[in-house]
N, C-alpha and C positions, 0 to 999 in steps of 0.2 A: 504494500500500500504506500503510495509517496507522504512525503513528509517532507513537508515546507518549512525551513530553516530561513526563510527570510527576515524574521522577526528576530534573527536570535539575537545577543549583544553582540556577538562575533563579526556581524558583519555593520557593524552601527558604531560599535567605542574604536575609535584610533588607537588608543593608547593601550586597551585590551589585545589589540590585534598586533600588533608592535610586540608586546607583552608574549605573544603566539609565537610569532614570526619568529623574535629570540629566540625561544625553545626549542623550535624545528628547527631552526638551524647549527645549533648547538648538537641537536640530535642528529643532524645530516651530517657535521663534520665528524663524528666518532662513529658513523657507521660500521666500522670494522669490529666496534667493540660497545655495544650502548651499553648505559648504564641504568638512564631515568627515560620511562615513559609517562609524558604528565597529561591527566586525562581533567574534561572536565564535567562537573555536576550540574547538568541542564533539567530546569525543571518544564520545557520545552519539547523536551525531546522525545519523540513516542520510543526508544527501544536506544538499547548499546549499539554505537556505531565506532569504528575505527578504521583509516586505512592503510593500517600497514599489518600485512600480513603475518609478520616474525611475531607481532606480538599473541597470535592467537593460537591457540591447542584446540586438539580433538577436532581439527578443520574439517568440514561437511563442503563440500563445490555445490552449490546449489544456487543457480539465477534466480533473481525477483524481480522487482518493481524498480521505477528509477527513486532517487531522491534529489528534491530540488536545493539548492543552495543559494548562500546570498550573492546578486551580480545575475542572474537569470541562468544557474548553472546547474548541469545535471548529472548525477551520479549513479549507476547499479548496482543493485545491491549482488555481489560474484560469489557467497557464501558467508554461514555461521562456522562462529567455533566457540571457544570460550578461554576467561580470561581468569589463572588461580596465581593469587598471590597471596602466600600463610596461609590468615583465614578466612580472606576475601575470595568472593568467587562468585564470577559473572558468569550466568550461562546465555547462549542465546544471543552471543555480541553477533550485529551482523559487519561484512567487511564489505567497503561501499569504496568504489573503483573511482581516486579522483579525491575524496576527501582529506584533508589538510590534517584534522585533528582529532582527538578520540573522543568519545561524549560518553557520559554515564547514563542515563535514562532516571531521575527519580522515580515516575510511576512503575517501570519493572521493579523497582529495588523494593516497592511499596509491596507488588503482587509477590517477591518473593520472603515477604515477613518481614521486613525491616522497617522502621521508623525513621526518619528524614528530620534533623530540625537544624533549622537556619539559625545563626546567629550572628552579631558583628562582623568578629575577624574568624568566623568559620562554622564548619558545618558535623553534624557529628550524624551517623548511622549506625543504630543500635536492633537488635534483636526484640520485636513488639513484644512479648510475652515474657522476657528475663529482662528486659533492660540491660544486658549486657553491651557496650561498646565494641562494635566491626570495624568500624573504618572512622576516618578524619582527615575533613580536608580542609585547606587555609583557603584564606580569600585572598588575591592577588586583584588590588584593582577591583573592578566590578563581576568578576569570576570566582566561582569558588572551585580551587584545585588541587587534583590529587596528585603526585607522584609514587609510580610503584616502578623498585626498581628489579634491576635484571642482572644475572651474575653477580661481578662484585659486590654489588649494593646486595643481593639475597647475602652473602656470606657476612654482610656487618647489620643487616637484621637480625641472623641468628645470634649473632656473639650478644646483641644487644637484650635481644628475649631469654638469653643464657643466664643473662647480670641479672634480671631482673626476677627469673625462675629462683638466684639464688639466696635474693630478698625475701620471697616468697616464703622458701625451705629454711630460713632464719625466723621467719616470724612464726612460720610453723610452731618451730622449738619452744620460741619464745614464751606462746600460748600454751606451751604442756600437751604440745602434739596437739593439737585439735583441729579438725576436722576443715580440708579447704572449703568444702562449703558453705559452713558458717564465717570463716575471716573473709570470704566473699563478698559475703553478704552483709559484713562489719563493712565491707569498703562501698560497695554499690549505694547502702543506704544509708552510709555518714553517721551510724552508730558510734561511735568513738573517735576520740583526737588524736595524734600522732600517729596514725596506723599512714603508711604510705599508700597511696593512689594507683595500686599495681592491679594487676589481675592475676589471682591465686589458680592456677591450674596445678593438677596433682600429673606431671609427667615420668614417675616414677614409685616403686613402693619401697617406704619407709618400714625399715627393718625394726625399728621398734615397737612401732604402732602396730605390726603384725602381731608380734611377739607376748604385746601385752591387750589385743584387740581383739583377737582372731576368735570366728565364734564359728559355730557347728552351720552349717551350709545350711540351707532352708533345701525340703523338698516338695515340691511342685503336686499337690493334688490332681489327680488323672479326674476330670469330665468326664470320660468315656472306657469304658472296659474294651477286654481284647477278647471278653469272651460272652458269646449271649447262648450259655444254656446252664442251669444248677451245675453244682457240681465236679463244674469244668476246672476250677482250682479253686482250692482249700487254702487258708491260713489257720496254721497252729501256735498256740505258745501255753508257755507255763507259766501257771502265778503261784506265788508261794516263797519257802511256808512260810503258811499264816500263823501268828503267835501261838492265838488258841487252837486248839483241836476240836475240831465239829464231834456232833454226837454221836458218831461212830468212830473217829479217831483219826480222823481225815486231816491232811494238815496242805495240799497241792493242788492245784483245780488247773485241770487238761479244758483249757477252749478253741473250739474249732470251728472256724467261721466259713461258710461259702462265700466267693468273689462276689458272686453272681446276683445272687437275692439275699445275702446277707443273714442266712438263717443261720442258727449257734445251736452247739451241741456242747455240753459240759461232761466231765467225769472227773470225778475224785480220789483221791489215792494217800494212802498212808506215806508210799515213798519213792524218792525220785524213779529211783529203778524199775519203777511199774510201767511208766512212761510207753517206752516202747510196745509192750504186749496189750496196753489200752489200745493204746494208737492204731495197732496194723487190727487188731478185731474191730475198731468202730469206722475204719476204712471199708473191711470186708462188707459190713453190717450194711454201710450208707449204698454200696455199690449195689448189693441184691436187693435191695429193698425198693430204691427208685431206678434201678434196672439202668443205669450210667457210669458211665468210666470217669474214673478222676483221672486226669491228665497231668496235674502239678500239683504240688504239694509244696508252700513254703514256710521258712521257719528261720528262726535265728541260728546260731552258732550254738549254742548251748550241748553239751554232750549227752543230753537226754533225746535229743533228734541225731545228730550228728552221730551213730554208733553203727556197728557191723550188722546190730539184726532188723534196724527199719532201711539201712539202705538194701542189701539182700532182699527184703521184700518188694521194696520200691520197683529196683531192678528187676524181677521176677512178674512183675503185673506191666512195666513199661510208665509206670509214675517217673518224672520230671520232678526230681530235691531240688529248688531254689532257697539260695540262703540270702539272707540281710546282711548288710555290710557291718562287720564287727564295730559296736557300741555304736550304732545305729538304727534306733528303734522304728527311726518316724518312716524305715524300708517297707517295714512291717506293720506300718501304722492302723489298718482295718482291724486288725483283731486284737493291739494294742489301748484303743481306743473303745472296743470293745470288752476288753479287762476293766477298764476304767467306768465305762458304765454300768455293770454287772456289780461291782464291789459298791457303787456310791447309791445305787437301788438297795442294794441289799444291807447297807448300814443305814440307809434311812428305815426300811421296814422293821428293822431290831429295835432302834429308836424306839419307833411310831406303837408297836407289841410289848416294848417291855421287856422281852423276854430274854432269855442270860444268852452271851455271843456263842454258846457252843453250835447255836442254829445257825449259823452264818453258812454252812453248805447249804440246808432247804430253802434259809431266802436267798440265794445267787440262784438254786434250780427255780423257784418259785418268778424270782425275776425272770430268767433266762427264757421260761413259757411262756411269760404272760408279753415280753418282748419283742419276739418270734410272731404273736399275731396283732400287734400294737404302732411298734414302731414301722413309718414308712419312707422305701427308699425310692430316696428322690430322683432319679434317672426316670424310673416308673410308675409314680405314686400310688405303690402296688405295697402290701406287708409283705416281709418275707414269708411268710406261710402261704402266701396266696401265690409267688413265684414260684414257689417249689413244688407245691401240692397242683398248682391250677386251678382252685377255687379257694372261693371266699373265708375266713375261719368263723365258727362260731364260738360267740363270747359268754354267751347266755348263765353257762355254770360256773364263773367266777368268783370266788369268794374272798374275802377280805383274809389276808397271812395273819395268824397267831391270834385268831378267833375262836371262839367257844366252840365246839361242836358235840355232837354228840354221835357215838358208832356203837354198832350192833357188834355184843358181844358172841360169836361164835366161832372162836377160837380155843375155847373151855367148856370145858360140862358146868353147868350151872344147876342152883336147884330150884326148885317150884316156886316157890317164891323171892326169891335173885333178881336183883334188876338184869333186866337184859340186854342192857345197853351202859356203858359209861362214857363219864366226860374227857374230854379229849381237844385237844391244841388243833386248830388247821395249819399245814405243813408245806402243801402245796399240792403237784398235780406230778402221776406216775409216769415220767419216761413222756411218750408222746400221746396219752391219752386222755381222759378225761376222769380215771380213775381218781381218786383223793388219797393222800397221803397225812396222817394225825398222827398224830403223839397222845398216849394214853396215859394219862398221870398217875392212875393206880398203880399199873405194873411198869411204868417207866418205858414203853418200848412204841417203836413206830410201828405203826400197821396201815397197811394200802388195803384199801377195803371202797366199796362202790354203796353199803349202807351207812351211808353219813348222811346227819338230818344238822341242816344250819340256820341259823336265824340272825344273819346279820344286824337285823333292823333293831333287836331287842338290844344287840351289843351296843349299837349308836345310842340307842336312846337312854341305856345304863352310862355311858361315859358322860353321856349330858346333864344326866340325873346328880351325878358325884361333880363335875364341872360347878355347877349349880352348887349344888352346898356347900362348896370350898368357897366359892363368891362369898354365900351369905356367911360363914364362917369370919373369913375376913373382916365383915365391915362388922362382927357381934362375936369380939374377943370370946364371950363369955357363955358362947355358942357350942354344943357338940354335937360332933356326928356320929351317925350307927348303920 
């Protein structure tokens, strides 16, 4: 498209153009060797223009349009290329066959993020979004201009960005190692006195600030799986042991999480050593049961996985052992994460019951059930029960943990007039059924049994009952309960 340069000052100021003339010819008698190309900042001008070839890179030959100049003179545009100096960097200069001088374009510099602003004796172009300073150029006269140099002048810009990196790396220290982006930002926004006018770049790593900074690497949560069917890979780990001992003597708790639908399987164990002979039976178990192959298996380092008789089986079925990188949890973080929710359910329900910690294996299973058809995961706002199984779960027989119940005694002869039932703790729910599991306070022992009669409502309304008299209690010192 042409572009009428008639208007510019260039062809209007005598003294401007004098001003020009020197510098071209200055630049024409060291043609063998330039140093300085001096360009200028027109706010005039639709686009980078220059005519001298040498100064452009990544040269495109591509014809355009003419461009008119002042004097009724006309120019074609014979290709783009572009112009990098440091951290300056024109793209899209075009090279116009016949033009005397090089022009900057304000409005490109505008479209490509920069901000423009005029002042007396100069002009400064910064970064719209950081306010960081790009370029600077003086006003000679009624132009404002830039010189970028070439060869020797690059070699006493770097010497010069060297001094100044090593201000930078002194004030560094200065501040107790602290962070170039905040002394940046002490200089941009004139936070502080005496701080020098530099720009803090970090062009190398500081062997201290490693030493005494360096923190565990962040890992990147995956959006999407690699696998879409149950099953397809497993995560395992172990927790434990736990101080106390559950009511059978449990002290470890084996969690196994599906990739896939995120459903958990728990088992328990007196001692590490058990580890593996759980593990490869509730592999067998999962495989026949939902009729699918596990394909991977992972797990930490720990030498409860890590051993001769779960790899031998691994290898013998064509299971894939993936390990987490040593004292690197967050590899393994699904069923890590997963530990962590099972334990923080299961100390709130002991709380919430009252009851002494040895129950801390039935409420992690207790959670671990009611989890399985409760929580949803979010790739498919599906429960994992309903991924695994393909239908819906039903909730309907749920009962509050460490509640009163009452189960039918017929596990002993009793006589004719014997209650036939006693009182009994709820426990939670059998393996993957709907069976119930109690604690029976006479004889101490848990029993899984399908006659249990519950009455949640009467336990709410008894805690509200005693809630209530402890109130009036309070406000009537001299008040008793029975």
């Amino acid at each position: 498209m042409p572009t009428s340069l008639s208007n510019d000052p260039i062809s209007k100021d005598s003294d401007t153009s004098e001003l020009l003339s020197l510098t071209d010819s200055e630049e024409s008698s060291s043609q063998k060797k330039p140093r300085v190309s001096t360009w200028v900042i027109d706010s005039g001008c639709l686009r980078h223009m220059t005519g001298t070839l040498e100064l452009l890179s990544s040269y495109i030959k591509q014809e355009g349009s003419f461009v008119a100049f002042g004097g009724n003179q006309k120019g074609r545009i014979k290709g783009y290329g572009m112009i990098v100096k440091g951290e300056v960097r024109m793209n899209q200069v075009s090279y116009v066959d016949g033009l005397k001088h090089n022009l900057v374009s304000v409005s490109q510099l505008c479209d490509n993020g920069l901000d423009v602003m005029f002042k007396i004796k100069y002009c400064i172009m910064y970064k719209a979004r950081t306010l960081i300073e790009v370029m600077r150029a003086s006003r000679r006269g009624d132009l404002y201009l830039r010189c970028f140099g070439t060869l020797e002048a690059k070699e006493e810009i770097c010497l010069v960005s060297s001094v100044k990196n090593e201000d930078a790396w002194l004030w560094h220290t200065r501040f107790c190692h602290l962070n170039f982006h905040t002394l940046d930002k002490l200089v941009r926004l004139k936070l502080v006195k005496g701080l020098p006018s530099i720009k803090f770049e970090k062009d190398h790593i500081c062997s201290a600030c490693e030493m005494g900074k360096l923190r565990r690497s962040s890992q990147q949560t995956k959006s999407d799986t690699s696998y879409d069917k149950p099953l397809q890979m497993l995560d395992v780990d172990l927790c434990g042991p736990i101080a106390v001992q559950s009511f059978g003597g449990r002290k470890y708790i084996l969690v196994l999480v599906d990739e896939f639908s995120h459903f958990t399987w728990v088992k328990f164990m007196k001692k590490k050593s058990q580890v593996p002979s759980l593990l490869i039976n509730l592999l067998k178990r999962l495989q026949v049961l939902h009729d699918s192959q596990v394909r991977v298996l992972r797990s930490d380092n720990g030498t409860e996985f890590k051993n001769p008789a779960v790899e031998e089986y691994l290898a013998s079925v064509g299971i894939t052992h993936n390990f987490s990188a040593p004292r690197t949890p967050q590899q393994n973080g699904v069923v890590e994460r997963k530990n962590r929710t099972l334990v923080e359910a299961a100390r709130t329900m002991l709380n919430a019951s009252g009851h002494p910690l040895k129950f801390w294996a039935e409420a992690i299973s207790a959670a671990c059930y009611t989890q399985n058809r409760s929580l949803i995961v979010k790739r498919f706002e599906k429960t994992p029960y309903h991924l695994l199984h393909n239908k819906r779960p039903n909730v309907k027989f749920f009962h509050v943990f460490g509640y009163k119940c009452y189960v039918l005694n017929d596990r002993e002869p009793i006589g004719k007039f014997n209650p036939k039932g006693d009182d009994a703790i709820f426990l939670g729910y059998y393996w993957d059924s709907t069976v119930s599991r109690v604690y029976v306070s006479r004889s101490g022992i848990v029993v899984v049994s399908t006659n249990v009669r519950f009455d949640d409502n009467f336990q709410v309304t008894q805690d509200k009952f005693k809630e209530e008299l402890k109130i009036q209690a309070d406000k009537s010192p001299n008040a008793t309960i029975t």
